[in-house]
C-alpha positions as CSV (number, residue, x, y, z in Angstrom):
1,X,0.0,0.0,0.0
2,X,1.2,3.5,-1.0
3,X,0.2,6.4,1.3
4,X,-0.7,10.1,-0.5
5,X,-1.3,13.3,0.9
6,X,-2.7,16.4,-0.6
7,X,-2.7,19.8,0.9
8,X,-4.7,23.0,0.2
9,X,-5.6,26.0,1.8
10,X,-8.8,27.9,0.6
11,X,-9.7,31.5,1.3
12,X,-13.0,30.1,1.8
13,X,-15.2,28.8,5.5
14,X,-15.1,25.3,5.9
15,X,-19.1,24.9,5.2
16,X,-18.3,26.1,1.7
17,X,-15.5,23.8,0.5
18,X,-17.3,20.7,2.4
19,X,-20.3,22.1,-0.1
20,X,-17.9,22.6,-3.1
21,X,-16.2,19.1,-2.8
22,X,-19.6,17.1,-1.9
23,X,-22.2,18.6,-4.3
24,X,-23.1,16.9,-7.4
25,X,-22.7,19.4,-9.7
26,X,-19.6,21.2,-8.0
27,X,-18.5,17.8,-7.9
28,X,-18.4,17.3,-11.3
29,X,-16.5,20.3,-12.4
30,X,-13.3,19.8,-10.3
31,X,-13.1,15.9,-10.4
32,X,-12.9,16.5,-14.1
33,X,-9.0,16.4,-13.5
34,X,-9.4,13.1,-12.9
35,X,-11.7,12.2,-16.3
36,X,-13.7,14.8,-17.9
37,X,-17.7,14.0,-16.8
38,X,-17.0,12.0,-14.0
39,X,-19.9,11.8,-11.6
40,X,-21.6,9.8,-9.0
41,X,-24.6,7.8,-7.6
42,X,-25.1,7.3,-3.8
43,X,-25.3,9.5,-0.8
44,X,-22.3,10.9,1.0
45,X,-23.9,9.9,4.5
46,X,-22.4,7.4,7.2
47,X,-22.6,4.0,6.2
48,X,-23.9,4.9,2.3
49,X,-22.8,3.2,-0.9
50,X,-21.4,5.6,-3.3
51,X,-20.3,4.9,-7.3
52,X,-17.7,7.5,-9.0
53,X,-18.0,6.5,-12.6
54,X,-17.1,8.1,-16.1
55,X,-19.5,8.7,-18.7
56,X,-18.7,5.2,-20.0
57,X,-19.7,3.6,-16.5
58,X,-16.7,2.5,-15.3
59,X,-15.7,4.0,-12.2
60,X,-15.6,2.1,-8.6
61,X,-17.7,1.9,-5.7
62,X,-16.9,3.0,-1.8
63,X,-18.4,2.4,1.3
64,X,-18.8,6.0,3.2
65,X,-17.2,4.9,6.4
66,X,-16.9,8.3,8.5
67,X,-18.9,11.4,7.7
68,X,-18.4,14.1,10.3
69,X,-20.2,17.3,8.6
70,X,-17.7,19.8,7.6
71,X,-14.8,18.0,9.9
72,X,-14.1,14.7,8.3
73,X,-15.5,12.1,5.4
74,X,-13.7,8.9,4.8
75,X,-14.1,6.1,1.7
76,X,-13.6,2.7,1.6
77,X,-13.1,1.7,-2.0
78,X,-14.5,-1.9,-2.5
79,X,-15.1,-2.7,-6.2
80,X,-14.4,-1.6,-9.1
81,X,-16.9,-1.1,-11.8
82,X,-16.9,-1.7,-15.7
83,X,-19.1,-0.1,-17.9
84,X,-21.9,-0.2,-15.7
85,X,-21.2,-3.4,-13.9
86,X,-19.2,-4.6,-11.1
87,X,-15.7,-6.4,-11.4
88,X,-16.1,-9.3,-10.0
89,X,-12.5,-9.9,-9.7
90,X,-11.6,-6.7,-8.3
91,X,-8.3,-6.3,-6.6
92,X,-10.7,-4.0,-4.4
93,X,-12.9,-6.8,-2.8
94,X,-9.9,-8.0,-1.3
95,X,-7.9,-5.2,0.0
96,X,-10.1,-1.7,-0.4
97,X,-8.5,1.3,-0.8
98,X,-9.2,4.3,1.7
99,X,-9.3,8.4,1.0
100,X,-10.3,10.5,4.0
101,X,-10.9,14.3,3.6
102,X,-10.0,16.3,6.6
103,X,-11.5,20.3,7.1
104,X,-9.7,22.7,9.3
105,X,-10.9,25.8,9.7
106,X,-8.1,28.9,9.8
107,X,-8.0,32.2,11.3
108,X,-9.7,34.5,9.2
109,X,-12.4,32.4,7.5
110,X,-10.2,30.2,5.6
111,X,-10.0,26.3,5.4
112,X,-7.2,23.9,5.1
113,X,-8.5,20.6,3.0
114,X,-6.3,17.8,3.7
115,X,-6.9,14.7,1.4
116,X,-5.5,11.3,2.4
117,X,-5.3,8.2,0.2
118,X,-4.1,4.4,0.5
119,X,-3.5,2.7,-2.7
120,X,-1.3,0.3,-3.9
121,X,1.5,1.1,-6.1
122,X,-0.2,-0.4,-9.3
123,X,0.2,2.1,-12.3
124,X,-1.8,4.4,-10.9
125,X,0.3,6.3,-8.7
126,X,1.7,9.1,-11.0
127,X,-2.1,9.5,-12.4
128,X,-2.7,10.1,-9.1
129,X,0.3,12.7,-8.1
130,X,-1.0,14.7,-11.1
131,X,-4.4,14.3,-10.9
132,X,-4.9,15.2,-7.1
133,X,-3.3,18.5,-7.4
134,X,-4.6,19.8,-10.4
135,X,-8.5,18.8,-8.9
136,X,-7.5,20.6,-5.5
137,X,-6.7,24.1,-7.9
138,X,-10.2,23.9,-9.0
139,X,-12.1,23.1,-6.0
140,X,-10.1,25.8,-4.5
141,X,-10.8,28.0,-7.8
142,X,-15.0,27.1,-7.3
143,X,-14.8,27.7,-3.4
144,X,-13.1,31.0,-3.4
145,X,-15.0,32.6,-6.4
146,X,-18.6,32.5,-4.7
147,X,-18.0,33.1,-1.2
């Protein structure tokens, strides 16, 4: 398992990034770093199944394991999904992956977003080291421009 960590800080209150990064539109402007009209299905709440998927319908699905309004949300990935269906083989049924997204408000209205992952090291990782960063800029970018 590879460990990740992301940092931001957004001149923005905590309410409105937690808003930002959760709602399903906002959601699917700055996750397309990741692949252009991503979206998902589910509900972010405590105990929920969610699906991230791509406008093909592949994607994978998570467990919502900790949801802590506007303090903490954390994923267990356990499936992987292919154009519409689950993998039934998935590397994920066996060893999830987790991401956890951390909200700490700072003096003078601000937030730091800290984003957390566990992966393996399986090809993924440097899609990862580019993608996270560049889909932090533009949740930062929606956040800060409304507020």
């Amino acid at each position: 398992m590879q460990d990740l960590h992301y940092d931001i800080i957004i001149a923005a209150p905590v309410a409105r990034v937690w808003d930002c990064m959760f709602d399903a539109t906002a959601y699917r402007d700055w996750t397309r770093a990741f692949c252009e009209g991503s979206y998902y299905e589910g509900s972010w709440a405590q105990g929920a199944r969610i699906a991230f998927r791509d406008p093909d319908g592949n994607g994978m699905e998570a467990l919502v394991d900790e949801h802590r309004l506007h303090e903490r949300l954390s994923l267990r990935l356990v499936g992987e999904i292919s154009q519409g269906r689950p993998v039934a083989d998935s590397l994920l049924a066996a060893t999830p992956a987790h991401e956890r997204y951390e909200f700490s408000a700072l003096p003078g209205g601000g937030t730091q977003l800290t984003v957390h992952l566990q992966s393996w090291n399986d090809g993924f990782l440097a899609f990862l080291q580019d993608s996270w960063p560049r889909a932090l800029q533009r949740l930062k970018a929606l956040a800060e421009s409304t507020h």
